[in-house]
Biopython code that builds the backbone (N, CA, C, O; Angstrom):
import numpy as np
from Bio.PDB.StructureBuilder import StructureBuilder

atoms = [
    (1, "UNK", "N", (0.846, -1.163, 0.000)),
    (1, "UNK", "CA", (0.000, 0.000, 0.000)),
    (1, "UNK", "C", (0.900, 1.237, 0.000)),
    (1, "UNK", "O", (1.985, 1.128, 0.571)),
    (2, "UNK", "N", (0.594, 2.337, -0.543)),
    (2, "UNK", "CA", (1.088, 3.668, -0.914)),
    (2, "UNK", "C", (0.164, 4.305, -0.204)),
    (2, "UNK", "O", (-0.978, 3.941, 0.078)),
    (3, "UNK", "N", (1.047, 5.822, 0.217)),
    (3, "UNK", "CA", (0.393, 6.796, 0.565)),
    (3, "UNK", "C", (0.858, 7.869, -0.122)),
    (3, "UNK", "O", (1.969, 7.540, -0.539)),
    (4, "UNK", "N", (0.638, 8.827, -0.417)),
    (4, "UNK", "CA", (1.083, 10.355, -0.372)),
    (4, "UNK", "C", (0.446, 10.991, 0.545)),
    (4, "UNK", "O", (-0.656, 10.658, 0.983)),
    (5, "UNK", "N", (1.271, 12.202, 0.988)),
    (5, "UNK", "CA", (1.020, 13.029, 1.887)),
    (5, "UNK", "C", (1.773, 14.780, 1.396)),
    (5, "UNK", "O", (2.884, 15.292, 1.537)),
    (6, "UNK", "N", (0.692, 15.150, 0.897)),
    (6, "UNK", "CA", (0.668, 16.610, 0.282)),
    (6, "UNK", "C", (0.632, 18.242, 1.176)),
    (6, "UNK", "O", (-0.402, 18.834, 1.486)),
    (7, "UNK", "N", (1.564, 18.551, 1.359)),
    (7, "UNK", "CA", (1.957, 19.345, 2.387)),
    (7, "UNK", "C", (1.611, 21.481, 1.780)),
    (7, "UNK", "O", (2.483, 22.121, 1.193)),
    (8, "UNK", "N", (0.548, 21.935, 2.062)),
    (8, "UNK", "CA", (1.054, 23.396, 1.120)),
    (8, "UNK", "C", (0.590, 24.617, 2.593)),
    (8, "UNK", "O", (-0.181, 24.683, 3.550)),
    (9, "UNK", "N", (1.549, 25.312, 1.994)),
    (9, "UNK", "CA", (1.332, 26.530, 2.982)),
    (9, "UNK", "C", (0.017, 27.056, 3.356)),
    (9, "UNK", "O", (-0.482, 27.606, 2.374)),
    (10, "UNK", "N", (-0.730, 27.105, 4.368)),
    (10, "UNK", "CA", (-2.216, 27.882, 3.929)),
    (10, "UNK", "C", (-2.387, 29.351, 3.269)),
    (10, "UNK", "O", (-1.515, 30.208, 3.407)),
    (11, "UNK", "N", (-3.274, 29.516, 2.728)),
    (11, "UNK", "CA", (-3.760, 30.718, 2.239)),
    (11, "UNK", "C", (-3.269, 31.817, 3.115)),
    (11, "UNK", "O", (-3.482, 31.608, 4.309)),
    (12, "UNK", "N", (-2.582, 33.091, 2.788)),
    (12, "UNK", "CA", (-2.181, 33.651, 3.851)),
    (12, "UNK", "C", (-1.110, 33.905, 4.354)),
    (12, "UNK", "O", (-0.759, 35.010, 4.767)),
    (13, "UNK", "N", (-0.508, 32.936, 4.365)),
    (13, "UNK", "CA", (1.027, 32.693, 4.717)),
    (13, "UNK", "C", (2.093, 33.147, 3.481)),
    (13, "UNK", "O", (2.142, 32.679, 2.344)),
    (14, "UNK", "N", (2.802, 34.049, 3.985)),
    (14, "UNK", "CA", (3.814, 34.239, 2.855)),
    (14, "UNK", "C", (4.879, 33.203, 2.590)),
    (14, "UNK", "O", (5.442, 32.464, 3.398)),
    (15, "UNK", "N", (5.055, 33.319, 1.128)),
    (15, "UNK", "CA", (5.761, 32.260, 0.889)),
    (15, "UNK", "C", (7.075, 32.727, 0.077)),
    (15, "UNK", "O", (7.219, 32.619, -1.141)),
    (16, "UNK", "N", (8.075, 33.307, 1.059)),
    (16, "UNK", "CA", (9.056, 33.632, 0.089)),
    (16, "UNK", "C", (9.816, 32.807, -1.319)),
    (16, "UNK", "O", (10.148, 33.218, -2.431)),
    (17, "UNK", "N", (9.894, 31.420, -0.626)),
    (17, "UNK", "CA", (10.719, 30.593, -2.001)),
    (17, "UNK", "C", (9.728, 30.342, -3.070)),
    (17, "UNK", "O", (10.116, 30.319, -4.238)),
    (18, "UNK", "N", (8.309, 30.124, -2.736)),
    (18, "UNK", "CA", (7.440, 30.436, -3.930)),
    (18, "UNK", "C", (7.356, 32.137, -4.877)),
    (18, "UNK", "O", (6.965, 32.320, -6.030)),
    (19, "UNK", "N", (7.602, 32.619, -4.404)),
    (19, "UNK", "CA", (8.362, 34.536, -4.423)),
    (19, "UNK", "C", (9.743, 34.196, -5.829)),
    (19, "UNK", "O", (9.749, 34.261, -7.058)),
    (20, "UNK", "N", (10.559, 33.903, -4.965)),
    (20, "UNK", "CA", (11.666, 33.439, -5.435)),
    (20, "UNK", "C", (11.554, 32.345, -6.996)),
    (20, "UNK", "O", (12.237, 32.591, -7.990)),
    (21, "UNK", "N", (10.888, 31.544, -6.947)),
    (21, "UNK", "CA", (10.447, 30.817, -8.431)),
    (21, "UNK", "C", (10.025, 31.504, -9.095)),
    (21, "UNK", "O", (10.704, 31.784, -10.082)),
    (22, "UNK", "N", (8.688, 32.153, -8.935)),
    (22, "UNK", "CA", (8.375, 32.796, -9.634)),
    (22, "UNK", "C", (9.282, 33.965, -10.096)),
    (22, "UNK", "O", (8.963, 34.335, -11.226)),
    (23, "UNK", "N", (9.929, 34.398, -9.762)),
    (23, "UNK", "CA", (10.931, 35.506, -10.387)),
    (23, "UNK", "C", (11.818, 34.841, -11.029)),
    (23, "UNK", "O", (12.005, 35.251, -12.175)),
    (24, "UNK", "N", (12.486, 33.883, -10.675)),
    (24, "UNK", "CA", (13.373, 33.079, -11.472)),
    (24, "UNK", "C", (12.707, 32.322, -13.086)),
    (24, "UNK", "O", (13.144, 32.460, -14.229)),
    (25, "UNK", "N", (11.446, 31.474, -12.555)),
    (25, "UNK", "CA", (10.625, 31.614, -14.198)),
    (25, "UNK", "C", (10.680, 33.038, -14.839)),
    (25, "UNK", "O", (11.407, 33.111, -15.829)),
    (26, "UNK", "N", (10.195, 33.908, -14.546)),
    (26, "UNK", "CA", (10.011, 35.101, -15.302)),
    (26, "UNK", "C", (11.261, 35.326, -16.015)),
    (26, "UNK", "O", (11.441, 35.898, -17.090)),
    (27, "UNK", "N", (12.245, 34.673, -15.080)),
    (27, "UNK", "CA", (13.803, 35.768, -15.865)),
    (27, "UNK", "C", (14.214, 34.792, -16.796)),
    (27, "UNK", "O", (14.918, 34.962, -17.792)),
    (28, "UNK", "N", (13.580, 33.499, -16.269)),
    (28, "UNK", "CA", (13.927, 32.402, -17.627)),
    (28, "UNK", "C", (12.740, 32.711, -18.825)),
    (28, "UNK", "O", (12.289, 31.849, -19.579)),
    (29, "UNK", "N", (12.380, 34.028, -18.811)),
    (29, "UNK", "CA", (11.041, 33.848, -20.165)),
    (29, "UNK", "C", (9.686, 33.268, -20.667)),
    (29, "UNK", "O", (8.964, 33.362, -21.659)),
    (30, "UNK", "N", (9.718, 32.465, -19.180)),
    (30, "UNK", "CA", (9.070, 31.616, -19.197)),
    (30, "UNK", "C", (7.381, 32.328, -18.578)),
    (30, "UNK", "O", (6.922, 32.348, -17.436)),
    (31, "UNK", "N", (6.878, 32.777, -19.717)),
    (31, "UNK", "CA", (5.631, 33.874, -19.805)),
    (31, "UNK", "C", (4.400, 33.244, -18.503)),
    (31, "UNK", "O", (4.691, 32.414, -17.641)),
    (32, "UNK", "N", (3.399, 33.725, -18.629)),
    (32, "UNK", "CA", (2.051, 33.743, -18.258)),
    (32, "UNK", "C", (2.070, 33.083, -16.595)),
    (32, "UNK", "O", (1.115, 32.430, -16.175)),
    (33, "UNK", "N", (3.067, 33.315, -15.915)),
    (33, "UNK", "CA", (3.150, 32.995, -14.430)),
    (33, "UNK", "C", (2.427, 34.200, -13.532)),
    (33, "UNK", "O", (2.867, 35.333, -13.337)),
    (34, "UNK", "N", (1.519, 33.772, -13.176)),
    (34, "UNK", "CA", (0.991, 34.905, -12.323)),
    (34, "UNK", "C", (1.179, 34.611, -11.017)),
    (34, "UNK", "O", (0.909, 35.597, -10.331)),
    (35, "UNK", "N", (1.566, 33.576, -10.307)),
    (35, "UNK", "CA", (1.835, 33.482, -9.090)),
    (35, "UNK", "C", (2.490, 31.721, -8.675)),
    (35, "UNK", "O", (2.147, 30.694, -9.261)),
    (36, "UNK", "N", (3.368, 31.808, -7.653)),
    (36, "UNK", "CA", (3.989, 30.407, -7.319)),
    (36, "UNK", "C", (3.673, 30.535, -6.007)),
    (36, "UNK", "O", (3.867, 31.493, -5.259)),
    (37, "UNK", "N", (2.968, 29.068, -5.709)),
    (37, "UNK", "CA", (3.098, 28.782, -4.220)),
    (37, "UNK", "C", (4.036, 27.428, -4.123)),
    (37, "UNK", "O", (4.078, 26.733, -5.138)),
    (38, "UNK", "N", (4.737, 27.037, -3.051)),
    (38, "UNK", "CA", (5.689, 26.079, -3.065)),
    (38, "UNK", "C", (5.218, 25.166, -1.946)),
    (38, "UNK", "O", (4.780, 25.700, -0.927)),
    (39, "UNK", "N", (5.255, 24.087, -2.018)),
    (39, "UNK", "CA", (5.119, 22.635, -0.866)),
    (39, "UNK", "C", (6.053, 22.001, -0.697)),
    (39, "UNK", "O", (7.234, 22.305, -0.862)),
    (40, "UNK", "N", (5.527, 20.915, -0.300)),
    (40, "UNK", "CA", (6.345, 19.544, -0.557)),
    (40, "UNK", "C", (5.588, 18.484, -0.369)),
    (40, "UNK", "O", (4.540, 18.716, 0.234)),
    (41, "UNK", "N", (5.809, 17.206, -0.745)),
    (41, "UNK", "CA", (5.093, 15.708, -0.858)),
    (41, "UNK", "C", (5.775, 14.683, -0.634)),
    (41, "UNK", "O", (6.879, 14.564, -1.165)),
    (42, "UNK", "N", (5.300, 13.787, 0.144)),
    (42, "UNK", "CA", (5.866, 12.449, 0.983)),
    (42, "UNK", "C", (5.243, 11.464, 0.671)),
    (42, "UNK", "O", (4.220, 10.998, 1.171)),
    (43, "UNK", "N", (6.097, 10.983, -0.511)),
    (43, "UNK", "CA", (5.076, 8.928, -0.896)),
    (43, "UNK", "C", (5.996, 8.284, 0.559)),
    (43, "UNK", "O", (7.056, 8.542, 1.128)),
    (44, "UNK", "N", (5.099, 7.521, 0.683)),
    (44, "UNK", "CA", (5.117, 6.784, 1.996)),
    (44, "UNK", "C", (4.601, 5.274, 1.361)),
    (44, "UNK", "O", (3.500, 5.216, 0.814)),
    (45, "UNK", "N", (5.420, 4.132, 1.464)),
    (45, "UNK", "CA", (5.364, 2.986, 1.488)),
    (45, "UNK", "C", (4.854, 2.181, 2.845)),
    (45, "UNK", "O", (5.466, 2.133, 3.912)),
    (46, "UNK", "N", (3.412, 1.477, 2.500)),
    (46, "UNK", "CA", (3.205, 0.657, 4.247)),
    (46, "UNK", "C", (2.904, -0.356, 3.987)),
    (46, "UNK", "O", (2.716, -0.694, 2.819)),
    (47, "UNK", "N", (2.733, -1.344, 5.249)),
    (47, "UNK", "CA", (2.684, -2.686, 4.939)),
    (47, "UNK", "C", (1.143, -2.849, 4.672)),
    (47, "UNK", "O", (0.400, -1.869, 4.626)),
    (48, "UNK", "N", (0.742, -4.025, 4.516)),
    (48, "UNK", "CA", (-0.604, -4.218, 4.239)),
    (48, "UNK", "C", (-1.176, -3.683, 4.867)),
    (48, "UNK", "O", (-0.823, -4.066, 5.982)),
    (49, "UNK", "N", (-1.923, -2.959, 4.982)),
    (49, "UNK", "CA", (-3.070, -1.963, 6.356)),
    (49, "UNK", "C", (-4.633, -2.307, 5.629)),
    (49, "UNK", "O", (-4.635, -2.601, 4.433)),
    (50, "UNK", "N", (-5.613, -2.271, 6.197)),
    (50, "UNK", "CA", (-6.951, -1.535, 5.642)),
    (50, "UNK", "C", (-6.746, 0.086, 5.922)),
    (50, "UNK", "O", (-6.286, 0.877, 6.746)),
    (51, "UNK", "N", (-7.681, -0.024, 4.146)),
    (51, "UNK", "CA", (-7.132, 1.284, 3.859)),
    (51, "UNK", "C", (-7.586, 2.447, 5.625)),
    (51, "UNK", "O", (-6.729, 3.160, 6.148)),
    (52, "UNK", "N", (-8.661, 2.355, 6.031)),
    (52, "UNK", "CA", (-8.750, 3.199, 6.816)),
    (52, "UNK", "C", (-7.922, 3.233, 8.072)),
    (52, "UNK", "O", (-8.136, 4.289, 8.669)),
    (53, "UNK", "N", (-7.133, 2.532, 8.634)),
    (53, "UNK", "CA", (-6.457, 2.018, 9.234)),
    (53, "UNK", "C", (-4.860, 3.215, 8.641)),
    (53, "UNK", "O", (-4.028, 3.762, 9.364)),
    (54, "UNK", "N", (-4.968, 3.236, 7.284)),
    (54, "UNK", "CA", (-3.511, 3.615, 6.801)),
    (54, "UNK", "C", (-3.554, 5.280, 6.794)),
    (54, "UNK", "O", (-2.731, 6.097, 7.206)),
    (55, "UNK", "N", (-4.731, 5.431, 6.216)),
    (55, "UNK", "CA", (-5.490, 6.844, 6.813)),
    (55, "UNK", "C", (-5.092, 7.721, 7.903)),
    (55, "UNK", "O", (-4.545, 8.808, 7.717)),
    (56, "UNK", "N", (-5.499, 7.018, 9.547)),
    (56, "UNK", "CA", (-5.539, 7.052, 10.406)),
    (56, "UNK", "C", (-3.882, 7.457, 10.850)),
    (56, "UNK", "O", (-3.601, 8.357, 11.642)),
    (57, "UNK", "N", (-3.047, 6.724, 10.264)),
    (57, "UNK", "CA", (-2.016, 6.763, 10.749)),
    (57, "UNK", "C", (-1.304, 7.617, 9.867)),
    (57, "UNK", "O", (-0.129, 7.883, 10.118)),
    (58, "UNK", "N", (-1.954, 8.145, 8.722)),
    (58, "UNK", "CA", (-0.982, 9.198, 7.507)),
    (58, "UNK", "C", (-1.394, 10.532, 8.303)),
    (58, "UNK", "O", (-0.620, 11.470, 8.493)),
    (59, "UNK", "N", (-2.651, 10.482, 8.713)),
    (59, "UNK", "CA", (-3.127, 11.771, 9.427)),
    (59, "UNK", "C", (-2.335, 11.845, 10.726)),
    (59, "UNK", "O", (-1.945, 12.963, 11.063)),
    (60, "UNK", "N", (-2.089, 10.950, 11.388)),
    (60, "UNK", "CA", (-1.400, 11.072, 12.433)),
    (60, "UNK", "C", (0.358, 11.303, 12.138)),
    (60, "UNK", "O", (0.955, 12.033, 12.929)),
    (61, "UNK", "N", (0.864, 10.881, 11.385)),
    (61, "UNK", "CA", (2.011, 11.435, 11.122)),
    (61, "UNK", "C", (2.049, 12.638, 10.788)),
    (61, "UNK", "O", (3.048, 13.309, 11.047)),
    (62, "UNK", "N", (1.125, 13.092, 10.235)),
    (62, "UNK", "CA", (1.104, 14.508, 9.127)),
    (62, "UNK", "C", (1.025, 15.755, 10.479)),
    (62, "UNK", "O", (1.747, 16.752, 10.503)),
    (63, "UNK", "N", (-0.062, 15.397, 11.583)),
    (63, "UNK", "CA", (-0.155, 15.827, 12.213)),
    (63, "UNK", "C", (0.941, 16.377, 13.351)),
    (63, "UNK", "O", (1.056, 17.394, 14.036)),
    (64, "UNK", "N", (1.831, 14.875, 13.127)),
    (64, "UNK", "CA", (2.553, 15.540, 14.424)),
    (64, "UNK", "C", (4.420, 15.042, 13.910)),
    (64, "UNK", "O", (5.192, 14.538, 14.725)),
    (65, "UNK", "N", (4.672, 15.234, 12.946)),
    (65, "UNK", "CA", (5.574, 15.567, 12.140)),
    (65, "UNK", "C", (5.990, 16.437, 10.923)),
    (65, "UNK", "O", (6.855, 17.310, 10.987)),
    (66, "UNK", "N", (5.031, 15.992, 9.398)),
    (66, "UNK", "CA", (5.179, 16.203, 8.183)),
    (66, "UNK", "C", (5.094, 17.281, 7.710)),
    (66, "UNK", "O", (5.701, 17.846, 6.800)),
    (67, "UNK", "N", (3.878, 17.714, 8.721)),
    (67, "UNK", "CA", (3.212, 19.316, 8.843)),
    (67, "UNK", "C", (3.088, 20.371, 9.769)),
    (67, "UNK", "O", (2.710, 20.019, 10.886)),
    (68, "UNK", "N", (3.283, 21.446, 9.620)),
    (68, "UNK", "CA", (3.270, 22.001, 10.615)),
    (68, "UNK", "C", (1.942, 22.955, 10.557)),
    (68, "UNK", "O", (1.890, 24.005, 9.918)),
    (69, "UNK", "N", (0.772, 22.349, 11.416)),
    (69, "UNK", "CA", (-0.562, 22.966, 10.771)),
    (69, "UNK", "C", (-0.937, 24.149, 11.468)),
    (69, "UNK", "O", (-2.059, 24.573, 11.192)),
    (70, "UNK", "N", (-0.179, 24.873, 12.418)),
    (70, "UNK", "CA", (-0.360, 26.301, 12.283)),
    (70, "UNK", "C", (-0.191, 26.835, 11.164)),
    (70, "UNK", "O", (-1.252, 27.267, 10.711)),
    (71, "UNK", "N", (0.979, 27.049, 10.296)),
    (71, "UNK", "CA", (0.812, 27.464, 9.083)),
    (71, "UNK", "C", (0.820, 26.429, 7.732)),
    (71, "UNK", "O", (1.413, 26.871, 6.748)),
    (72, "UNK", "N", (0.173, 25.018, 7.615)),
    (72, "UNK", "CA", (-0.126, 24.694, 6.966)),
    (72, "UNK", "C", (-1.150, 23.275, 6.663)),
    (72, "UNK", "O", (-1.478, 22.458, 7.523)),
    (73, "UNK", "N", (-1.437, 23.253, 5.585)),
    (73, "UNK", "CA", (-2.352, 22.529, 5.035)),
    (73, "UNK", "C", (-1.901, 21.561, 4.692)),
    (73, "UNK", "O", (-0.767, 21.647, 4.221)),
    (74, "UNK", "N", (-2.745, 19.768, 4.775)),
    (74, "UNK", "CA", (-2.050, 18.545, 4.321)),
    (74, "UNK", "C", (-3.195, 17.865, 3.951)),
    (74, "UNK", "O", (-4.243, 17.835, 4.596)),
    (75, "UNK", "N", (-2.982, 17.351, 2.961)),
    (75, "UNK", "CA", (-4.065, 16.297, 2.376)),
    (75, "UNK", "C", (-3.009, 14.753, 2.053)),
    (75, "UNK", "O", (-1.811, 14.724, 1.771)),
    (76, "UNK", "N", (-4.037, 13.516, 2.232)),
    (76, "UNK", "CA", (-3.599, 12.031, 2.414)),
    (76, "UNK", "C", (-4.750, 11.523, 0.957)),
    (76, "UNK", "O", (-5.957, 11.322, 0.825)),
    (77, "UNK", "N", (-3.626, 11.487, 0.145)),
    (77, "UNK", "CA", (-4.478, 10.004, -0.945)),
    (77, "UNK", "C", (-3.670, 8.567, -0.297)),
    (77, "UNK", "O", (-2.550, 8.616, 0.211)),
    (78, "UNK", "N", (-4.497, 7.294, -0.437)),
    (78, "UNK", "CA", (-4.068, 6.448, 0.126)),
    (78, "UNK", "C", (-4.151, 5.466, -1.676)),
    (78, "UNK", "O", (-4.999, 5.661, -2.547)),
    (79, "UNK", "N", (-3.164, 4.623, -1.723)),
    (79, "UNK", "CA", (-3.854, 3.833, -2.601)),
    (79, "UNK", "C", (-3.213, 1.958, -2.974)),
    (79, "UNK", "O", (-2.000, 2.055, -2.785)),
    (80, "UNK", "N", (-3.333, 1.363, -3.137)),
    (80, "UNK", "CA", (-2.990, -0.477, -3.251)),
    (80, "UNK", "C", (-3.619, -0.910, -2.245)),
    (80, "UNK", "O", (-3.621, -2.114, -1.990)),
]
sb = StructureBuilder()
sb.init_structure("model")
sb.init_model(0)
sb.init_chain("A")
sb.init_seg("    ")
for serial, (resi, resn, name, xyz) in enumerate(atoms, 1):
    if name == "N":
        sb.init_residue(resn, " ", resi, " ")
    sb.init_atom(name, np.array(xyz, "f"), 0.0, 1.0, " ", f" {name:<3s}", serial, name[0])
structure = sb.get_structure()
């Protein structure tokens, strides 16, 4: 079983290195960028679980590692 675990800044929160891309696309020419926000994402390999079971425990990592949910947002696809 696979997980991902999708990590993005909330609404609100400045995001300098998303700042930073986006200026760097622009200087590469690279047209019609109106704005960059930046994350990060964690595939996570587990052993056989039911899926809700794998859930349970992606939310619980996310919660108290992956993410830091004062300033951000995490979503869990689970899938095999």
């Amino acid at each position: 079983m696979k997980a991902r675990v999708t990590v993005t800044l909330k609404s609100g929160v400045l995001d300098p290195q998303g700042k930073a891309i986006e200026g760097a696309l622009k200087s590469l020419g690279i047209g019609g960028i109106v704005s960059v926000r930046q994350g990060k994402v964690f595939e996570i390999e587990l052993e056989d679980a039911a899926r809700g079971d794998a859930e349970a425990m992606m939310k619980s990592a996310a919660e108290k590692l992956l993410a830091n949910t004062v300033i951000e947002n995490y979503r869990i696809e689970v899938s095999g």
